[in-house]
Residue frames relative to the residue before (quaternion, step in Angstrom):
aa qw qx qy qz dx dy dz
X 1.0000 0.0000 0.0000 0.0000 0.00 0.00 0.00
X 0.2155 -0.7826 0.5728 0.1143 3.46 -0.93 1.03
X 0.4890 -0.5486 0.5880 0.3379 3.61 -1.31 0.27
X 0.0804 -0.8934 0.3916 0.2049 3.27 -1.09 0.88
X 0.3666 0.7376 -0.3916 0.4101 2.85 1.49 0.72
X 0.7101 0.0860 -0.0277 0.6983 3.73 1.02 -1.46
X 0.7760 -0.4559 0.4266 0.0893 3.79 0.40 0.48
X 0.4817 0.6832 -0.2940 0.4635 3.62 1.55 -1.09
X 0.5776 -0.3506 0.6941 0.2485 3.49 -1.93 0.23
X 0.2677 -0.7078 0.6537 -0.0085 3.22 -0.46 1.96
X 0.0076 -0.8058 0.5770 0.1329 4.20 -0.74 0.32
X 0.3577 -0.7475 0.4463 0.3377 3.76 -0.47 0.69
X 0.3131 -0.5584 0.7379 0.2136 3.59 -1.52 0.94
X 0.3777 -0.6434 0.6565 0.1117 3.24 -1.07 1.29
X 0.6629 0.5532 -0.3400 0.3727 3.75 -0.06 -0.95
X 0.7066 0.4384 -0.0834 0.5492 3.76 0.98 -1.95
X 0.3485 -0.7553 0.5342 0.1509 3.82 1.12 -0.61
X 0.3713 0.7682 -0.1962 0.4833 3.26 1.87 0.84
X 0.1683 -0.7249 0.6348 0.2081 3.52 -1.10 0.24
X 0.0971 -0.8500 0.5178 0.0091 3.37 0.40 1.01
X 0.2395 -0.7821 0.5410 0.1957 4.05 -1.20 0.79
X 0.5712 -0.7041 0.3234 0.2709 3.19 -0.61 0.99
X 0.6967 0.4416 -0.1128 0.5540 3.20 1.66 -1.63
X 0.8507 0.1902 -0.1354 0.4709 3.89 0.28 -0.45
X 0.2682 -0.7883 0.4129 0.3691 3.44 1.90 0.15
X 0.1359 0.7123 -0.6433 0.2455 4.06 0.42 0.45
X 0.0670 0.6603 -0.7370 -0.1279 4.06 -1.06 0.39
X 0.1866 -0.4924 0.8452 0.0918 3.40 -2.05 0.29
X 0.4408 -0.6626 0.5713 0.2006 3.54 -1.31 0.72
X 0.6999 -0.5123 0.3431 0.3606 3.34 -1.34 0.94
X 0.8183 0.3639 -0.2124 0.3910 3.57 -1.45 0.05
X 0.5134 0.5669 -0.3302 0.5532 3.48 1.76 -0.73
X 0.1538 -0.7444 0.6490 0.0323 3.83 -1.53 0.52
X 0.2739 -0.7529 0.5770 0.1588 3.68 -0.53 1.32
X 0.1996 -0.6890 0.6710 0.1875 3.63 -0.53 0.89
X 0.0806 -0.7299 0.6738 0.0820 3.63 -1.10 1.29
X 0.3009 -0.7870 0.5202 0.1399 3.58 -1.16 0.63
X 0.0401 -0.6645 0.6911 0.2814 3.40 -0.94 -0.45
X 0.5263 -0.6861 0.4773 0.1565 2.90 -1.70 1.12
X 0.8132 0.1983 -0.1992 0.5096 3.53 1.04 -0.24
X 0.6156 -0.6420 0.3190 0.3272 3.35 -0.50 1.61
X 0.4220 -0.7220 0.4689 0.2842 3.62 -1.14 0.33
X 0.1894 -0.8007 0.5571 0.1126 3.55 -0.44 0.80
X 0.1982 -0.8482 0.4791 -0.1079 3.40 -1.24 0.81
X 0.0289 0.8452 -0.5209 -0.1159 3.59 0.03 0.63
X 0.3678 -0.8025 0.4655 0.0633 3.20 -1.40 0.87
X 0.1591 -0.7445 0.6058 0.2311 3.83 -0.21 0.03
X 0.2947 -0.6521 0.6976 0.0364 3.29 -1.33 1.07
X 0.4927 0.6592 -0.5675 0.0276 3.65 -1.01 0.47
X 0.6093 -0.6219 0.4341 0.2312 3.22 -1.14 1.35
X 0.4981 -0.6387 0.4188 0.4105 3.05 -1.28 0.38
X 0.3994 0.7354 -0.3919 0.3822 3.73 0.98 -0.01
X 0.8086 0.4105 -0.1567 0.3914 3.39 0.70 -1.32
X 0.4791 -0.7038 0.4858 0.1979 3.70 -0.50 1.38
X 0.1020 -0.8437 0.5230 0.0645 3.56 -0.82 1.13
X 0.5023 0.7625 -0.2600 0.3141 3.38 1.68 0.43
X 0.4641 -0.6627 0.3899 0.4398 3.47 -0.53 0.73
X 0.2801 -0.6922 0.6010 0.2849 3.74 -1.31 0.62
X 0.0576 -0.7477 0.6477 0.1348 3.35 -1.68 -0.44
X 0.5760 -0.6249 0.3786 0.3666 3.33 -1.02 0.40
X 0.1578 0.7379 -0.5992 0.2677 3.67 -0.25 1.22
X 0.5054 -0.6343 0.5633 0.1579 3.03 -1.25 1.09
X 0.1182 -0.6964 0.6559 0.2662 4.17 -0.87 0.64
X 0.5730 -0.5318 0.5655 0.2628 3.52 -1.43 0.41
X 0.8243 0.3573 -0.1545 0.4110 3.35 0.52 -0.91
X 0.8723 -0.0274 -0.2025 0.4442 3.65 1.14 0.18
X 0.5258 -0.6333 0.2947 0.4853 3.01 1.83 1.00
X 0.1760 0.7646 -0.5665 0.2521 4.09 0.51 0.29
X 0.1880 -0.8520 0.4647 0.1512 3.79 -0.85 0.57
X 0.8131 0.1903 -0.1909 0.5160 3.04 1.54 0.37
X 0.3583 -0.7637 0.5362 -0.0301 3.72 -0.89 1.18
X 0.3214 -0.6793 0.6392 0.1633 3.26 -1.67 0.37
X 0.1260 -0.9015 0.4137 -0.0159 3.39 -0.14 1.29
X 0.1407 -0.8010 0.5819 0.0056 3.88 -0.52 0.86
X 0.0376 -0.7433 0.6195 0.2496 3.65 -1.27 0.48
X 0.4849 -0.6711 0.5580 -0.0555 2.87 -1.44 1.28
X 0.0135 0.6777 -0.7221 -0.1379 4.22 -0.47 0.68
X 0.2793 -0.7573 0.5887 -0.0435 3.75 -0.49 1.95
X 0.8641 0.3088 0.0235 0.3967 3.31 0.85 -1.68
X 0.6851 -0.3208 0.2796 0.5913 4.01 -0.26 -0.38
X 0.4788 -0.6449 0.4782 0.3552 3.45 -0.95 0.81
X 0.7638 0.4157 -0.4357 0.2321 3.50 0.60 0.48
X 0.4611 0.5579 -0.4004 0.5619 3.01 1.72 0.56
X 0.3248 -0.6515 0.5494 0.4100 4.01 -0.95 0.40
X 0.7844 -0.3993 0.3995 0.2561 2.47 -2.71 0.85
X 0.6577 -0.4758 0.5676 0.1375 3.11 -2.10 0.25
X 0.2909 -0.7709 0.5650 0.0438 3.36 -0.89 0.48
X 0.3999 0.7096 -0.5750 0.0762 3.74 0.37 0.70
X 0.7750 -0.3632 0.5171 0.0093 2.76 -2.40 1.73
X 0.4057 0.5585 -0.7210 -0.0602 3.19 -1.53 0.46
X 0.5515 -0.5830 0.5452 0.2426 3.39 -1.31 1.24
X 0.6221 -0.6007 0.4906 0.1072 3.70 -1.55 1.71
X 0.8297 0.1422 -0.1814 0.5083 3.24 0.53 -1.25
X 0.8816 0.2498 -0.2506 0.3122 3.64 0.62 -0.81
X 0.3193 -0.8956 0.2103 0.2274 3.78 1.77 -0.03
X 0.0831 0.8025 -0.5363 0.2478 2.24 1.52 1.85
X 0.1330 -0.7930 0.5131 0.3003 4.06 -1.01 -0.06
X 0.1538 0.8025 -0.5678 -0.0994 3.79 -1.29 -0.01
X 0.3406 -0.8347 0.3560 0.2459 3.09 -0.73 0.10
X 0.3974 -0.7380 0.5033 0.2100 3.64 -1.54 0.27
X 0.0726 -0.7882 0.5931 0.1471 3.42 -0.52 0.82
X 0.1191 -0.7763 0.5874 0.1952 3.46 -1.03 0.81
């Protein structure tokens, strides 16, 4: 419950059967709800992406399999966390994958 005067974290006085404000001492009686508004609607922006569209960074890598110059790269912990991650490749135009160990 909110004060609607200053907005504050209304807390109920049990004893008085009140919502009582801490900051501007205002009360509203128990069981009662202050409907707060905002005057200016909330806007919201959404991204749309299909499941089609690739959301990975690329880089310039060569593909083995159709000479392509550029890939979508991911790192990958493949092995014991005390050995480093993997690198795996997928090829832009033809989506082939492989992988780099470093």
């Amino acid at each position: 419950m909110f004060c609607p005067d200053c907005k504050r974290l209304m807390r109920p006085d049990r004893p008085k059967a009140v919502w009582r404000c801490a900051s501007c001492g205002r009360t509203v009686p128990l069981g009662r709800g202050v409907e707060v508004r905002s005057s200016t609607p909330i806007e919201r922006e959404v991204a749309v992406v299909d499941g089609k569209t690739p959301t990975l960074p690329k880089t310039a890598e060569t593909c083995p399999k159709c000479g392509n110059g550029e890939a979508y790269w991911v790192l990958r912990q493949t092995r014991g966390s005390d050995e480093p991650e993997t690198r795996i490749f997928e090829c832009t135009k033809c989506g082939h994958k492989w992988r780099d160990y470093q």
